[in-house]
LOZARO-734489 format. One line per 8 residues: number of its first residue (from 1); their letters; for each residue z, x, y of N, C-alpha, C. Coordinates in Angstrom, 2 decimals. Example, Ala and Ser with C-alpha at 12.3 -4.5 7.8 and 13.67 -1.06 7.14 Angstrom:
// residues 2
1> as> 7.80/13.19/-5.69/7.80/12.30/-4.50/7.80/13.20/-3.30  7.08/12.85/-2.25/7.14/13.67/-1.06/7.87/12.90/0.03 $
END
This chain:
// residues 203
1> xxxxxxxx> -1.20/-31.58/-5.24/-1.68/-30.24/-4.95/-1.56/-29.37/-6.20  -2.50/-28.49/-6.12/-2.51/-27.97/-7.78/-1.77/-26.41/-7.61  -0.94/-26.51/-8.46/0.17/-25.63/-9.12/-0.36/-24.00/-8.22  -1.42/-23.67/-8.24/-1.83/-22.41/-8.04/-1.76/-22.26/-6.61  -1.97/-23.33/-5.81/-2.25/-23.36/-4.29/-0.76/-23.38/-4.07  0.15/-24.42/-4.64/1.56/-24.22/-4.13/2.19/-22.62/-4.32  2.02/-22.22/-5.62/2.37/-21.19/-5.75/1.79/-19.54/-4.65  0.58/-19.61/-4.35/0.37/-18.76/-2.68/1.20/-19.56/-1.23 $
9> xxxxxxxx> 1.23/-20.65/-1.51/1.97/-21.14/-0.55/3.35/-20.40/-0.28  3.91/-20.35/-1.32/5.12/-20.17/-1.78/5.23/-18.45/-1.44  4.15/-18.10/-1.98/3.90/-16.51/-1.51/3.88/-16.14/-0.23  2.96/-17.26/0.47/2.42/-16.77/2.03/3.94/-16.70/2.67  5.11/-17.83/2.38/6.60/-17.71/3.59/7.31/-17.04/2.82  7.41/-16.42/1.34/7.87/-15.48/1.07/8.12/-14.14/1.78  6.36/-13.78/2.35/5.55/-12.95/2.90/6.62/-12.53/4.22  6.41/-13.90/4.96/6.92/-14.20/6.14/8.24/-14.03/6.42 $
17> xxxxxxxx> 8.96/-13.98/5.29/10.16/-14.07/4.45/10.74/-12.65/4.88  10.09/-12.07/4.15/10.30/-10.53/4.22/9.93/-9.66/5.71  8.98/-9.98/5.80/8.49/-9.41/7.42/9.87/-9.41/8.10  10.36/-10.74/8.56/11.22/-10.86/9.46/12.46/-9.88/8.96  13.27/-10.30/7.68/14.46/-9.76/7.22/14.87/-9.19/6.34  13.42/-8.49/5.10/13.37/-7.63/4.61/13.90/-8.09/3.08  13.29/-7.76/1.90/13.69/-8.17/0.93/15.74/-8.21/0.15  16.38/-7.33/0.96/17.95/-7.95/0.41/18.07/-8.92/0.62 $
25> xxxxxxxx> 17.80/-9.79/2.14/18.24/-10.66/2.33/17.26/-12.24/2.24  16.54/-11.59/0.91/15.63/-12.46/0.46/16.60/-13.74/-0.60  16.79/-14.62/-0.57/16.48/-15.98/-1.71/16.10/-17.49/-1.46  15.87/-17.99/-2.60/15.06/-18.77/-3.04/15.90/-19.96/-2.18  17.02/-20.38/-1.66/17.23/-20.82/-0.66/16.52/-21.08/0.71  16.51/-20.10/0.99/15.68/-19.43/2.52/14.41/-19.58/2.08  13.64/-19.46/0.95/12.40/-19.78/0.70/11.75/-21.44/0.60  12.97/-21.73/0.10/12.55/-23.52/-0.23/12.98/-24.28/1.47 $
33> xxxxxxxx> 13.58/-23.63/2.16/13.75/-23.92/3.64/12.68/-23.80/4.03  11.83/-22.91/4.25/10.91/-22.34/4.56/9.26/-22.73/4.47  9.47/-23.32/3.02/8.32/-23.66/2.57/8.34/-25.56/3.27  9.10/-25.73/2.77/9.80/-27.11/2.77/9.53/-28.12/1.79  9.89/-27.11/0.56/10.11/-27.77/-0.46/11.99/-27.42/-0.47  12.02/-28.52/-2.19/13.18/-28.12/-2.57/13.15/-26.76/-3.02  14.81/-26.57/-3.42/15.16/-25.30/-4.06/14.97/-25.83/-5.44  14.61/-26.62/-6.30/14.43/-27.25/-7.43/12.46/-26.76/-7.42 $
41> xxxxxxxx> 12.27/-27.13/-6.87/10.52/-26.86/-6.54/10.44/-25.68/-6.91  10.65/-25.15/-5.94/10.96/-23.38/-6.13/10.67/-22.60/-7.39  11.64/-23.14/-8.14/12.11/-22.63/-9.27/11.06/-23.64/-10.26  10.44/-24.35/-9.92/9.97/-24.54/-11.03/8.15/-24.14/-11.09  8.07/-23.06/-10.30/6.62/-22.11/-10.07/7.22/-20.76/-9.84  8.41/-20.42/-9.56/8.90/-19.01/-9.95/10.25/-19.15/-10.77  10.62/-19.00/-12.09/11.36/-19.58/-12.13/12.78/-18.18/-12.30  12.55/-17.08/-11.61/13.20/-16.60/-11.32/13.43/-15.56/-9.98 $
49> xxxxxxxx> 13.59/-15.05/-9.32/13.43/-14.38/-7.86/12.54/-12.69/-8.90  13.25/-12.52/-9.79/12.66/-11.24/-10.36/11.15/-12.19/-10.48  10.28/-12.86/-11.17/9.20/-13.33/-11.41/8.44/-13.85/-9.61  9.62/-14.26/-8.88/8.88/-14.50/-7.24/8.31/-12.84/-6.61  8.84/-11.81/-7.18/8.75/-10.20/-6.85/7.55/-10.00/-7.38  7.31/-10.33/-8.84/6.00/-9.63/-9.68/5.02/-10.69/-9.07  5.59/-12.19/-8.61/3.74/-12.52/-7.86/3.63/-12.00/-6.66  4.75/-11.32/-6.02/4.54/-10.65/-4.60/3.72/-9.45/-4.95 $
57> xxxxxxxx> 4.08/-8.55/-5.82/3.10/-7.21/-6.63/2.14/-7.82/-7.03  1.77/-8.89/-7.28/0.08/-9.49/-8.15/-0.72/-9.41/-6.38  0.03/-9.81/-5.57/-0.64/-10.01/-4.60/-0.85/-8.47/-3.63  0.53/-7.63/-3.32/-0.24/-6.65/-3.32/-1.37/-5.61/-3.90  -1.55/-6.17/-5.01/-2.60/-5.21/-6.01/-4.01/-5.99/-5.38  -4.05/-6.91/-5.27/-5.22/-7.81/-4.55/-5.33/-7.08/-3.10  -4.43/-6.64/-2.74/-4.52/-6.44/-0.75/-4.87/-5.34/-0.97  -4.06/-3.79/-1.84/-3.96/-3.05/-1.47/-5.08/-2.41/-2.46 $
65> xxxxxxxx> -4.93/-2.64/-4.04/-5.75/-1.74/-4.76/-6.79/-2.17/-5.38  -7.22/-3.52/-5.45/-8.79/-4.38/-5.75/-9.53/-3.72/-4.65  -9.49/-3.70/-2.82/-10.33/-3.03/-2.30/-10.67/-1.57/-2.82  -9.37/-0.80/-2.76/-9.49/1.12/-3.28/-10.64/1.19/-3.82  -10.09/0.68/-5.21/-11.07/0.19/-6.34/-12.53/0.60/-5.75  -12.74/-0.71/-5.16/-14.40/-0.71/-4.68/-14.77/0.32/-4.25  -14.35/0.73/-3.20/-14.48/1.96/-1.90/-14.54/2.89/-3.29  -13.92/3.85/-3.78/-14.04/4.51/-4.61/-15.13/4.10/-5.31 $
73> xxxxxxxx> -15.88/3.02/-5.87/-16.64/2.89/-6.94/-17.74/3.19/-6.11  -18.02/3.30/-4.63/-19.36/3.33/-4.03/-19.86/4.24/-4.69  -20.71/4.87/-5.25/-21.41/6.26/-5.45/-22.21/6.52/-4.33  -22.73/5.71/-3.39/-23.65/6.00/-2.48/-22.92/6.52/-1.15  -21.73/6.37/-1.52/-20.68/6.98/-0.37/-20.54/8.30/-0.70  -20.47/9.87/0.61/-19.58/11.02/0.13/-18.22/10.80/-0.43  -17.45/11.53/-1.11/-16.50/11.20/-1.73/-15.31/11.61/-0.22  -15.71/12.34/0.82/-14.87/12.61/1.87/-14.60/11.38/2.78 $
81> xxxxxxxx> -15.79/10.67/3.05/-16.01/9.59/3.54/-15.49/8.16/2.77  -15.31/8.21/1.79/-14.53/7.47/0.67/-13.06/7.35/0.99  -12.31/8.54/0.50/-11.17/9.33/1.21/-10.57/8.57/2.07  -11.25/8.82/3.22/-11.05/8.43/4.75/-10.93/6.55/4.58  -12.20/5.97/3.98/-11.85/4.69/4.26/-10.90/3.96/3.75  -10.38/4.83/1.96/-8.96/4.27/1.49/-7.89/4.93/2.47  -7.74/5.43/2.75/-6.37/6.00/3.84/-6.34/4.93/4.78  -7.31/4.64/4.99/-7.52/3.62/6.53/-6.92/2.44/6.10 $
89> xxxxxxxx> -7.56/1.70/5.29/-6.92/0.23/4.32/-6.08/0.33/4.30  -5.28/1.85/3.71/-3.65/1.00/2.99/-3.32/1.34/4.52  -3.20/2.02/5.39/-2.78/2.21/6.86/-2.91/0.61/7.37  -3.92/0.26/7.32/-3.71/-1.36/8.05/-3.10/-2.02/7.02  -3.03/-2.17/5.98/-2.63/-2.99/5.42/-0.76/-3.21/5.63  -0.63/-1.74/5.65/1.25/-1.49/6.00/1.52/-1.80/7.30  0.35/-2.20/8.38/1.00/-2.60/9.85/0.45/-4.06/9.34  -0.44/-4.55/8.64/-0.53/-6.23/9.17/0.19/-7.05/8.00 $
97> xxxxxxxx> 0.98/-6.23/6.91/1.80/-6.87/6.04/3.39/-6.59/6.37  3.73/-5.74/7.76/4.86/-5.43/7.69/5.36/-4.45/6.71  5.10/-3.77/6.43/5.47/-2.53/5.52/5.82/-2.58/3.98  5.18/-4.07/3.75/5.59/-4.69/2.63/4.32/-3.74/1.20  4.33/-3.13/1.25/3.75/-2.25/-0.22/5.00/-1.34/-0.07  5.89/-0.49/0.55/7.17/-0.10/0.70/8.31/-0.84/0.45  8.19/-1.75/1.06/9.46/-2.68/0.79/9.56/-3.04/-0.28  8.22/-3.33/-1.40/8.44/-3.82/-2.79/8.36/-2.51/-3.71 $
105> xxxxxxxx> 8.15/-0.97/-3.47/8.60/0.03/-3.76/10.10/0.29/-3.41  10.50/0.20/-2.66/11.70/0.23/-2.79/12.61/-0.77/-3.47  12.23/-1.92/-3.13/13.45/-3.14/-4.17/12.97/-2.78/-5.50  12.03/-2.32/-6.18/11.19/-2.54/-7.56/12.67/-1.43/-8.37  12.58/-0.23/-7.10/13.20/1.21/-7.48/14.80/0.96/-7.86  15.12/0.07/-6.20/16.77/-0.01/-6.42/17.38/-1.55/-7.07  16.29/-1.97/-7.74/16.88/-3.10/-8.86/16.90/-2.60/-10.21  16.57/-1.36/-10.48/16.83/-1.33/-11.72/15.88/-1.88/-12.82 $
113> xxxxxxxx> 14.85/-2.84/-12.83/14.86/-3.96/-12.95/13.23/-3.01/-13.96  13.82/-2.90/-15.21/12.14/-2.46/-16.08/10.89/-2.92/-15.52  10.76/-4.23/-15.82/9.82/-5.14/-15.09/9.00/-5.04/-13.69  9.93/-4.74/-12.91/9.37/-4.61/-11.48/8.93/-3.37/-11.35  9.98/-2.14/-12.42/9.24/-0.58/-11.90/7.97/-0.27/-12.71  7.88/-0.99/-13.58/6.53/-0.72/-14.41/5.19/-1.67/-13.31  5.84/-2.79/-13.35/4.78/-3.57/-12.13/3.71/-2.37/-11.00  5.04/-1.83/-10.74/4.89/-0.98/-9.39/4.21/0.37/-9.38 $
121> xxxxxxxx> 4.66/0.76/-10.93/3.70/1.80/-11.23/2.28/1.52/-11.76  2.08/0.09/-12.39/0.87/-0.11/-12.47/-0.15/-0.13/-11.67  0.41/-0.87/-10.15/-0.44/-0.39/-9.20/-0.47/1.17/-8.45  0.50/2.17/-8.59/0.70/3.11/-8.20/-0.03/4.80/-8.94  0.00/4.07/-10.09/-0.79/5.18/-10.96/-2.10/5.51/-10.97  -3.00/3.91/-10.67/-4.24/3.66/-10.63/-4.50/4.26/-8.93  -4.13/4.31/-8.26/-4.45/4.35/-7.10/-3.93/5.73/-6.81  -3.47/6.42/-7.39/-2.77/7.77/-7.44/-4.13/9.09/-8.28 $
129> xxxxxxxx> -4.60/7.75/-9.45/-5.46/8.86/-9.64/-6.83/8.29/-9.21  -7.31/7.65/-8.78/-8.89/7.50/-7.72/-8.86/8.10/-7.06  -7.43/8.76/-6.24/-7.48/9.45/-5.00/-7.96/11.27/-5.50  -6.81/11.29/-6.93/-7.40/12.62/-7.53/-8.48/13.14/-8.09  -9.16/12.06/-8.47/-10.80/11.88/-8.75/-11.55/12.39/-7.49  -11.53/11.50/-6.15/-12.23/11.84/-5.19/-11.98/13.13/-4.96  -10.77/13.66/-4.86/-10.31/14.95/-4.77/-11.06/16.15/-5.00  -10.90/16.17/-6.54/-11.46/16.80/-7.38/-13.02/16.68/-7.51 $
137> xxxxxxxx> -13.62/16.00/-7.19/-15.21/16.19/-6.48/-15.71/16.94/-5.42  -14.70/16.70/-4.65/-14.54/17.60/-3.26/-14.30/19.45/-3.25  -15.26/20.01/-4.02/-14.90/21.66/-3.89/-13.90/21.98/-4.79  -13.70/21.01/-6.03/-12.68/21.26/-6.77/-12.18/22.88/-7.00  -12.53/23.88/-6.85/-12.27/25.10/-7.67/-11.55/26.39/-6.61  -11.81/25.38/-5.00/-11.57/26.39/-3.66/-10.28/25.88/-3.47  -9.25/25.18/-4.06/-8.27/25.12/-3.77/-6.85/25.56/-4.33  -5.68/25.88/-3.52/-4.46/26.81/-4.16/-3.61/25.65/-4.92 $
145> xxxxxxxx> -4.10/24.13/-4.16/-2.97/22.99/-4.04/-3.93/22.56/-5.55  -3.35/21.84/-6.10/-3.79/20.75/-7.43/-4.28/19.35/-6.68  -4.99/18.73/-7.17/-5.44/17.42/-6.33/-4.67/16.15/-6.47  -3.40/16.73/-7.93/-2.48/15.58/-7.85/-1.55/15.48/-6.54  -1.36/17.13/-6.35/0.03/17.18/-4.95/-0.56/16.65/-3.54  -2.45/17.23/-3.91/-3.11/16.87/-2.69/-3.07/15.10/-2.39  -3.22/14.29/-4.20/-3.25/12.73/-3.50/-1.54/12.34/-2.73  -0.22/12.69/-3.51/0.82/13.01/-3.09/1.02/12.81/-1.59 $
153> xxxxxxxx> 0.27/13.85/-1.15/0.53/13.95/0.47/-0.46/13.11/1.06  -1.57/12.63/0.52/-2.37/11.49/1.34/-1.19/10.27/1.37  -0.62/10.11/0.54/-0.05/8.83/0.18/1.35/8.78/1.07  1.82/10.06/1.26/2.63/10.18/2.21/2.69/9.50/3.76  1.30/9.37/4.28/1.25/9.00/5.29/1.51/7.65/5.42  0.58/6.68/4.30/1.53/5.34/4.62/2.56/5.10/4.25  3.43/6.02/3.92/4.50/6.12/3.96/5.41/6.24/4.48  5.26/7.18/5.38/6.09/7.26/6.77/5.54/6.18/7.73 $
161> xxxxxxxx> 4.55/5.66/8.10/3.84/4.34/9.18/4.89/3.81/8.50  4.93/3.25/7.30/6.01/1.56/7.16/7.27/1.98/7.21  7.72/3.31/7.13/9.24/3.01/7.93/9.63/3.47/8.87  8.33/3.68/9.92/8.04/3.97/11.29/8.14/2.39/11.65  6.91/1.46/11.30/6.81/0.01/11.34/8.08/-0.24/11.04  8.72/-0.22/10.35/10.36/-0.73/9.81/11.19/-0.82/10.90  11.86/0.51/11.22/12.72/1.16/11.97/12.34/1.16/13.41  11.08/1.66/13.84/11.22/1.51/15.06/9.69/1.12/15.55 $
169> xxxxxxxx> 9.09/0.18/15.79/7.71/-0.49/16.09/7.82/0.29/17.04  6.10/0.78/17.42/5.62/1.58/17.84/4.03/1.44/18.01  3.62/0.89/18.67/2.04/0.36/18.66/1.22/1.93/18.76  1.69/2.34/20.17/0.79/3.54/19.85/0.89/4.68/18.89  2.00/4.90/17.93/2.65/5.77/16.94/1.53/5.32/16.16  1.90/4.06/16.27/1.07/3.01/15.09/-0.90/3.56/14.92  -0.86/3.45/15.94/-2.59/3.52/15.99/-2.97/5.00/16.08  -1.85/6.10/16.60/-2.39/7.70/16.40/-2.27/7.83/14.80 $
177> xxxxxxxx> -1.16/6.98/14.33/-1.48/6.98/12.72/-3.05/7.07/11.51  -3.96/6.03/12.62/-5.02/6.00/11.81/-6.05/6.61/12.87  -5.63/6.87/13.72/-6.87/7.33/15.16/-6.60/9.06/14.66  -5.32/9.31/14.34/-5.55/10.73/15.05/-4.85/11.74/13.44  -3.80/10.82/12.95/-3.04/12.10/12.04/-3.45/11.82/10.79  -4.21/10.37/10.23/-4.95/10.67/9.13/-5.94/11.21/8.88  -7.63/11.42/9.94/-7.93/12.12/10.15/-7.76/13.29/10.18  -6.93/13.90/10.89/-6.15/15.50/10.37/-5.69/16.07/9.27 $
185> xxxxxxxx> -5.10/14.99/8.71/-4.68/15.36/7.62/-5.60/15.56/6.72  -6.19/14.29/6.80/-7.79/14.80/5.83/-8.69/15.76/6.19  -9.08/16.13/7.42/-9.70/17.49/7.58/-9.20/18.53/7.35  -7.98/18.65/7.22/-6.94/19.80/7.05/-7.32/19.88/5.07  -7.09/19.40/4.38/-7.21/19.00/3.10/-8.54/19.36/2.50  -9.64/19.04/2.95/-10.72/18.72/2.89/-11.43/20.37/3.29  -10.83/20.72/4.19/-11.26/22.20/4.68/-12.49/22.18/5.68  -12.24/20.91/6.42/-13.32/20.18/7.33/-12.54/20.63/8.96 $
193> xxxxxxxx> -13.50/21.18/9.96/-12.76/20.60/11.12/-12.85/18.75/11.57  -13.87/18.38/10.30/-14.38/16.67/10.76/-14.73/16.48/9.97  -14.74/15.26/9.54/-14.99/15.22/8.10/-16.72/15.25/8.08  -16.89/15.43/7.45/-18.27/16.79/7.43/-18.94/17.48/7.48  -18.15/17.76/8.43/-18.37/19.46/9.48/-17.28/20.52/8.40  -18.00/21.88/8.03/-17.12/22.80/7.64/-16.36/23.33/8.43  -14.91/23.47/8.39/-14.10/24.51/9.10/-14.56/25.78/9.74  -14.33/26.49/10.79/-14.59/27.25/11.13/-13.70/28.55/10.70 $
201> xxx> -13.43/29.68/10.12/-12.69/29.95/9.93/-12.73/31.75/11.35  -11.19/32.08/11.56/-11.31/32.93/12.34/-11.74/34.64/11.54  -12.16/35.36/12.42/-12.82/36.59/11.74/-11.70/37.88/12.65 $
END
C-alpha cells in the first residue's frame, strides 16, 4: 500500500482518535492500536506526534479553508450570500468533525509548540481576511464596527457550536446554530432583516 494512503489512514483513526477523547489524551500508542499497525509503523510516516498534529492541520485546511477559498472566489455570487455559505461550512464542518478545527486551536495554543501556532495561523489568517474582504464590499463606509472585529465575531460562532458540541451535545442547539443564530447574526451585521432584504429601520 503506498505511503500516502497509509498515511490518511493513519489520519482518518487519529480523527476518530480525537472525537472520542480529545487531543491530551492522544498517543501514538492508542493510534497504532487503532489503526492496527505497529507503534514502529506509526512512527515511521509521522515520525513525531508534533508532525502527526501538522498532518491533522494539512487536513483541516483541505476541510475547512480549500472550500472558503472557492465560495469566496465566486464573483457571480452576492458577497452577502457568500458570507452566509462560509458560516454554514465551517458550522457543519465543527458538528461532523467533532469540534476538531477547535481542538487543534487549542492544543496548537497550549503546546507552546512554534510549529503548530504558525501552522494554525496559516490557516487562520487566510480565512480571517476573505471574510474581511467580503465584508468590506458589503456597504463598506455605513459602518461604526471595522470589518476586521466584524470577521472576529462571525468566527465566533463556530466557536462557541464546538464547545457547545464538546461539553454538552445538543442536536437542536446544534441545528438553531445554523437554522436560526447564524442567520441573525449575519442580518444583524449586514444591516439586512434577511439577507437581502434591507432593514427596516423605526421612525
Amino acid at each position: 500500500m503506498a505511503s500516502g494512503v497509509r498515511q490518511e489512514q493513519i489520519l482518518d483513526r487519529t480523527v476518530e482518535l480525537v472525537a472520542k477523547d480529545g487531543l491530551g489524551n492522544l498517543t501514538m500508542k492508542k493510534i497504532a492500536q487503532r489503526v492496527g499497525f505497529s507503534e514502529a509503523a506509526i512512527y515511521r510516516h509521522f515520525a513525531t506526534k508534533q508532525r502527526l498534529l501538522l498532518g491533522l492541520m494539512d487536513r483541516l485546511e483541505r476541510l475547512l479553508l480549500d472550500p472558503i477559498r472557492a465560495i469566496a472566489a465566486d464573483a457571480g455570487t452576492p458577497p452577502a450570500d457568500r458570507l452566509s455559505r462560509i458560516l454554514t461550512h465551517h458550522l457543519r464542518i465543527v458538528l461532523d468533525h467533532d469540534s476538531l478545527p477547535i481542538l487543534l486551536l487549542a492544543e496548537a495554543s497550549a503546546s507552546g509548540d512554534p510549529s503548530l501556532v504558525q501552522r494554525m495561523r496559516d490557516i487562520f489568517n487566510p480565512y480571517r481576511t476573505l471574510l474581511c474582504k467580503l465584508l468590506t464590499q458589503i456597504a463598506p463606509s455605513s459602518r461604526a464596527i471595522a470589518p476586521d472585529s466584524l470577521a472576529l465575531l462571525l468566527l465566533g460562532v463556530p466557536a462557541a457550536l464546538a464547545i457547545q458540541h464538546r461539553l454538552q451535545p445538543d442536536s437542536h442547539v446544534e441545528r438553531q446554530a445554523i437554522t436560526e443564530v447564524a442567520p441573525w447574526l449575519l442580518a444583524a451585521i449586514l444591516g439586512t432583516s434577511a439577507l437581502g432584504s434591507p432593514r427596516r429601520t423605526r421612525r
